[in-house]
GULOVEX-435058 format. One line per 3 residues: number of its first residue (from 1); their letters; for each residue x, y, z of N, C-alpha, C. Coordinates in nm, 3 decimals, always signed. Layout:
REM residues N
NUM> A> X:Y:Z:X:Y:Z:X:Y:Z ~ ...
//
This chain:
REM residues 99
1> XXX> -6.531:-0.152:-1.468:-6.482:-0.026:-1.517:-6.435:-0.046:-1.661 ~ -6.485:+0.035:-1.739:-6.385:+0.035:-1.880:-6.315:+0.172:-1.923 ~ -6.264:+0.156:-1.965:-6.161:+0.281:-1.996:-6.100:+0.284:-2.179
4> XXX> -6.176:+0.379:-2.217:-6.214:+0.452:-2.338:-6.053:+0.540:-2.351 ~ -6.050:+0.529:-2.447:-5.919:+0.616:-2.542:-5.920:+0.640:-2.663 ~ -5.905:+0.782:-2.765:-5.885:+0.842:-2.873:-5.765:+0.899:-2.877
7> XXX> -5.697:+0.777:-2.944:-5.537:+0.861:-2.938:-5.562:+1.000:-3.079 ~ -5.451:+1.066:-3.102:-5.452:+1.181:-3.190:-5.423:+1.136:-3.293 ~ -5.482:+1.157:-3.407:-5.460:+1.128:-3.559:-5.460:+1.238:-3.625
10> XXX> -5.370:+1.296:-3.751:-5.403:+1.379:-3.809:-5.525:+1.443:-3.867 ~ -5.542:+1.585:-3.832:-5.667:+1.601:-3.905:-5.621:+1.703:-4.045 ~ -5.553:+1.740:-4.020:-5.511:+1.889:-4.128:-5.333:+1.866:-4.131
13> XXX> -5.203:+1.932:-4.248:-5.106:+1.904:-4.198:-5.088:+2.022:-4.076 ~ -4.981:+1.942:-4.003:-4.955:+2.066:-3.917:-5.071:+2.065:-3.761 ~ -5.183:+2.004:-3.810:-5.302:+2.029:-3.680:-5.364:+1.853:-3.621
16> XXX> -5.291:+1.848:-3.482:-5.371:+1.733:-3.486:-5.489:+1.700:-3.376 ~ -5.562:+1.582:-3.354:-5.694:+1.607:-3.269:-5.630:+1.600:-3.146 ~ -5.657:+1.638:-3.003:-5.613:+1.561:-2.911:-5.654:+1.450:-2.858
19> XXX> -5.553:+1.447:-2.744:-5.572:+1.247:-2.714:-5.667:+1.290:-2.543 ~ -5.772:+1.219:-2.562:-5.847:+1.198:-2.467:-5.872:+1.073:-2.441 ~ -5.865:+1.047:-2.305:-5.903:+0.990:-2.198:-6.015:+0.990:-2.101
22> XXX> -6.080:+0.832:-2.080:-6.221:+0.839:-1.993:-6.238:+0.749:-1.942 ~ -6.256:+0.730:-1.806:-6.315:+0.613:-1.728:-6.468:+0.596:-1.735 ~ -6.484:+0.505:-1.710:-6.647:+0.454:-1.732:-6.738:+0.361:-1.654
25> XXX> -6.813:+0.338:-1.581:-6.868:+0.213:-1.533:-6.928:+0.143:-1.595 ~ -6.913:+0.043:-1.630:-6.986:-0.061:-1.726:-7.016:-0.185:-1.616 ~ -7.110:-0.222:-1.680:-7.174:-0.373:-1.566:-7.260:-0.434:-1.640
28> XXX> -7.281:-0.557:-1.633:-7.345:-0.664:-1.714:-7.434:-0.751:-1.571 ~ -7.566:-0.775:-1.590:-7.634:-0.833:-1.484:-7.708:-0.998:-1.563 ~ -7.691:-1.099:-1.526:-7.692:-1.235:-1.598:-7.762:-1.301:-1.532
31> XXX> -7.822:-1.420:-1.616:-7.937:-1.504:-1.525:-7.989:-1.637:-1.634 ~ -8.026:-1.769:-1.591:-8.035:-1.847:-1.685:-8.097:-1.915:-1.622 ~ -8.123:-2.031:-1.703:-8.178:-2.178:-1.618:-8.111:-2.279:-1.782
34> XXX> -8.128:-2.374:-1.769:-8.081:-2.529:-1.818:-8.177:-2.655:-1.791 ~ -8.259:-2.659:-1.936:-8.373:-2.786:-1.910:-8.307:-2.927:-1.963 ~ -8.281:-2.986:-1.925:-8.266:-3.115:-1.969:-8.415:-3.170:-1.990
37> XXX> -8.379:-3.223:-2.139:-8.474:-3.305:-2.212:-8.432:-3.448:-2.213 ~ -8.323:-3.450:-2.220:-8.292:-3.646:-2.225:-8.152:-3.600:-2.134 ~ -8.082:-3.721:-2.108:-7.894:-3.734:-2.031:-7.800:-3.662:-2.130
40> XXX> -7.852:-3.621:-2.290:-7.771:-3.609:-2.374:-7.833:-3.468:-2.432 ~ -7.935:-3.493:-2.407:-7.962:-3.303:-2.487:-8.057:-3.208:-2.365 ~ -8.011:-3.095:-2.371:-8.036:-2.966:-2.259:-8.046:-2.870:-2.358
43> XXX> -8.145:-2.789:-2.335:-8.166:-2.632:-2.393:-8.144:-2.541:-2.258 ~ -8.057:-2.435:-2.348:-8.083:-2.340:-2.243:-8.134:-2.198:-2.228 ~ -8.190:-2.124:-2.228:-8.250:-2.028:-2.195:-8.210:-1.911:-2.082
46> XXX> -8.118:-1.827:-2.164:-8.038:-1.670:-2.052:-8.077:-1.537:-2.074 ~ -8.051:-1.428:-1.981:-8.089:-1.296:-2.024:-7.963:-1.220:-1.986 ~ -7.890:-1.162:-2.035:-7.841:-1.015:-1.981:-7.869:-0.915:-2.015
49> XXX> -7.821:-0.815:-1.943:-7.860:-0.656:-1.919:-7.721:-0.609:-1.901 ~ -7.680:-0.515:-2.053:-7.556:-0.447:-2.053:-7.567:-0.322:-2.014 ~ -7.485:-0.237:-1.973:-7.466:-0.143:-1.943:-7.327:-0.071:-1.927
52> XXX> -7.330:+0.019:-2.039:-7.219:+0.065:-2.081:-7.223:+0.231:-2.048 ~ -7.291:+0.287:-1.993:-7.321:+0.430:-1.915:-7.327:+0.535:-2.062 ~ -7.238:+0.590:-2.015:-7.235:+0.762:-2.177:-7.109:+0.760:-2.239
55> XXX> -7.130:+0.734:-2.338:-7.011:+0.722:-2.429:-6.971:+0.870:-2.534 ~ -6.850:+0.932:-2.593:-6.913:+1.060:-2.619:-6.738:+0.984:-2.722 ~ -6.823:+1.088:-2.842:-6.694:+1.078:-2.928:-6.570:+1.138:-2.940
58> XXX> -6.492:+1.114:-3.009:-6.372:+1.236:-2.996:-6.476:+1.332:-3.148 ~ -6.402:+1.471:-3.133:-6.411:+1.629:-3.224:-6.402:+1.566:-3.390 ~ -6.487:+1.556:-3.476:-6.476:+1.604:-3.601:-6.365:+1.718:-3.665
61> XXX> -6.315:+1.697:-3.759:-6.222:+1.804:-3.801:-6.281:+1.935:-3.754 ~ -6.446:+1.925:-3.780:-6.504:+2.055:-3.756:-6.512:+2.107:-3.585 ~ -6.457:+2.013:-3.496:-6.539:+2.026:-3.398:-6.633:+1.955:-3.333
64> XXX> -6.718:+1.923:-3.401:-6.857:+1.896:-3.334:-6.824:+1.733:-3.308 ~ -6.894:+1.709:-3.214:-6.874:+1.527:-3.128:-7.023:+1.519:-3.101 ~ -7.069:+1.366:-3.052:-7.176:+1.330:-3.066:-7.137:+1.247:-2.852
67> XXX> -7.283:+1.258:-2.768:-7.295:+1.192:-2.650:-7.403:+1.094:-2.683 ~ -7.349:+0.986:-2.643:-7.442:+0.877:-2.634:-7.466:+0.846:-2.472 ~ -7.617:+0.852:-2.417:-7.618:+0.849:-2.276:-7.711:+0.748:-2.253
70> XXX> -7.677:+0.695:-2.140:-7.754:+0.526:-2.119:-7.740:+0.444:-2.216 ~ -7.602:+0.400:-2.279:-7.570:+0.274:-2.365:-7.598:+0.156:-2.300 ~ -7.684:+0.098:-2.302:-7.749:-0.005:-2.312:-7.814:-0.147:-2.377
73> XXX> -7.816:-0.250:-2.349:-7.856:-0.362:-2.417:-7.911:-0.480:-2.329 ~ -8.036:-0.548:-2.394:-8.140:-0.654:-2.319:-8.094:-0.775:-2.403 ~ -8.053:-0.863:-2.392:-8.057:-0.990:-2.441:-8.073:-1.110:-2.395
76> XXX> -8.154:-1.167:-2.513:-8.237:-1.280:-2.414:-8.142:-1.415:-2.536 ~ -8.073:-1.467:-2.490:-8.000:-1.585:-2.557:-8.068:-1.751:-2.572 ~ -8.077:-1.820:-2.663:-8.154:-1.979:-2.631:-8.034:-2.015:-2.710
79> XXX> -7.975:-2.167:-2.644:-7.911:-2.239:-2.679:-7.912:-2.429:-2.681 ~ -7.861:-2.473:-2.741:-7.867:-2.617:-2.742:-7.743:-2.658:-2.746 ~ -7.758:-2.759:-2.631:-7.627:-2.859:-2.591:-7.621:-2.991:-2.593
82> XXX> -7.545:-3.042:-2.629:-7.563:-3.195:-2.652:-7.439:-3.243:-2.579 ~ -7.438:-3.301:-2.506:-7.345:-3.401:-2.422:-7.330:-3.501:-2.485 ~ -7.181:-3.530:-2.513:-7.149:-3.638:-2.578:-7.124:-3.750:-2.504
85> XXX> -7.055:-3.712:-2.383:-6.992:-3.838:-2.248:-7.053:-3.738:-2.114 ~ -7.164:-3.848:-2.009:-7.212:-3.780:-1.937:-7.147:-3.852:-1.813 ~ -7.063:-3.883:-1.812:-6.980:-3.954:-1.691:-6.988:-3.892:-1.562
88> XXX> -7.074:-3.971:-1.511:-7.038:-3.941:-1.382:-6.969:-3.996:-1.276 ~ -6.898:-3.962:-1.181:-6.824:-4.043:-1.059:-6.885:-4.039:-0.965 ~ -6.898:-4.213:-0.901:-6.988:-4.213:-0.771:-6.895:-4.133:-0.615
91> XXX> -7.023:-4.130:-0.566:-6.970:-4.034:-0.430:-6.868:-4.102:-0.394 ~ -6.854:-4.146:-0.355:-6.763:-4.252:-0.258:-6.596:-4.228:-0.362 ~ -6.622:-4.235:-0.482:-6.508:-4.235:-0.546:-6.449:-4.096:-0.509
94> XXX> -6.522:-3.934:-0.499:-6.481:-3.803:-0.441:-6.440:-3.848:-0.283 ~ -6.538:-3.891:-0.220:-6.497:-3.872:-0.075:-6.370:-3.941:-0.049 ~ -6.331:-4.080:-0.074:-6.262:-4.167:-0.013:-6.113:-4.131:-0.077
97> XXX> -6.021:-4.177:-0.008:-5.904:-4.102:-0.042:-5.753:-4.253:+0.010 ~ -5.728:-4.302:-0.127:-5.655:-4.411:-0.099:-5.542:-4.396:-0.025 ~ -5.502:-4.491:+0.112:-5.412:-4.472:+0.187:-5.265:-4.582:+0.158
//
């Protein structure tokens, strides 16, 4: 959920805009994978899908406001990681538990 607010600012002396309020559903849908090329370097490769529903402005001095409907965004992200210390702990060191 996001929740949108235009507090009131002067527009004229004496006249000001009002303060509106809006709830919204917004949702983001994510997905990746991670190739290791060596113990020390991995590329990675993600997509999301934003979704920000109808967004609508607050009134122009004049009045007039603008609706934006199906705010939306596709992004496809590539990244590179380099591991500096790839330490790992053997099993036995998780399982066993000194008495």
């Amino acid at each position: 959920m996001a929740y949108l607010s235009a507090s009131t600012t002067p527009v004229r002396p004496g006249r000001r805009r009002p303060t509106t309020h809006k709830w919204n559903l917004a949702y983001a849908l994510m997905g990746g994978a991670s190739f290791a090329f060596s113990r020390h370097l991995q590329f990675d490769l993600g997509y999301r899908y934003l979704s920000l529903g109808t967004v609508d402005t607050s009134p122009d001095p004049a009045g007039r406001s603008l609706s934006f409907k199906n705010v939306a965004a596709h992004e496809v992200r590539l990244g590179v990681r380099f591991m500096i210390r790839t330490a790992q702990l053997p099993v036995t060191a998780l399982s066993r538990r000194p008495r």
